[in-house]
C-alpha positions, 0 to 999 in steps of 0.5 A, spaced: 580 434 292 587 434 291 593 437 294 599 440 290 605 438 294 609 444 293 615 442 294 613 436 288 611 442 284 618 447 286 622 440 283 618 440 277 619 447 275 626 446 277 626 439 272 623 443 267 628 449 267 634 444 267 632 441 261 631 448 257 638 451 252 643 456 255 638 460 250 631 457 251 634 460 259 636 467 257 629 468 253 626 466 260 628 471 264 626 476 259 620 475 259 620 474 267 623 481 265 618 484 261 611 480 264 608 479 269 607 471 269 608 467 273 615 463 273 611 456 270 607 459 265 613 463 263 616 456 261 610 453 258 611 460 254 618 458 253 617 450 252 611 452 245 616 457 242 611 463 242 616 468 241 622 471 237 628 473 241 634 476 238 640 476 244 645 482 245 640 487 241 640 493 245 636 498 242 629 497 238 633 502 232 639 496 232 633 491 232 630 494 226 637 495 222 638 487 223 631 486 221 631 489 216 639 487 214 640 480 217 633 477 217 627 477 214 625 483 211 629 483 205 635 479 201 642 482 204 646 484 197 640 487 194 639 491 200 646 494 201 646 496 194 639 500 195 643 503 202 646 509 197 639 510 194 634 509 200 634 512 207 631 508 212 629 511 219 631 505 224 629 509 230 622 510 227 621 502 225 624 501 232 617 506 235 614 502 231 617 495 233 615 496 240 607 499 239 608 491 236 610 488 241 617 488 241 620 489 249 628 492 250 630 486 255 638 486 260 638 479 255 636 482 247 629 482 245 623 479 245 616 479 243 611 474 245 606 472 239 
């Protein structure tokens, strides 16, 4: 049988955090915020890039306008011609960003795939 020797596994997971960006540290700690995984499983998550993380959105409504302006819902020069012409409720597509996975963090957004 083999033994973990904890403080070899507490360097590793230190290792590990050292070498992720400022961003990939950010994402990490909203997803700690948001889940309830361990602190090992949350940088595997982390390590594989098996999220979308939008740092500094503060509100699901805000969510859904950049999604819908700035990303990759639509072209932006088309969309701010139809502004005057289509009303969109941000607030309802944010409802329903969030009944897909979309969490509200202290860092931004972030949805686990």
């Amino acid at each position: 049988m083999t033994y973990l020797d904890r403080e070899s596994m507490a360097e590793d997971i230190r290792r590990r955090y050292d070498a992720l960006t400022d961003y990939e540290q950010r994402v990490l700690a909203a997803l700690l915020e948001v889940t309830d995984y361990e602190l090992e499983e949350t940088l595997d998550y982390v390590e594989r890039g098996e999220y979308e993380f939008w740092a500094g959105v503060d509100s699901m409504a805000e969510l859904a306008y950049k999604l819908v302006h700035d990303w990759e819902w639509g072209d932006p020069t088309v969309l701010e011609n139809l502004d005057h012409y289509i009303y969109v409720d941000y607030e309802k597509l944010g409802e329903d960003l969030f009944a897909h996975g979309w969490r509200k963090t202290i860092h931004g957004m972030i949805k686990i795939w």
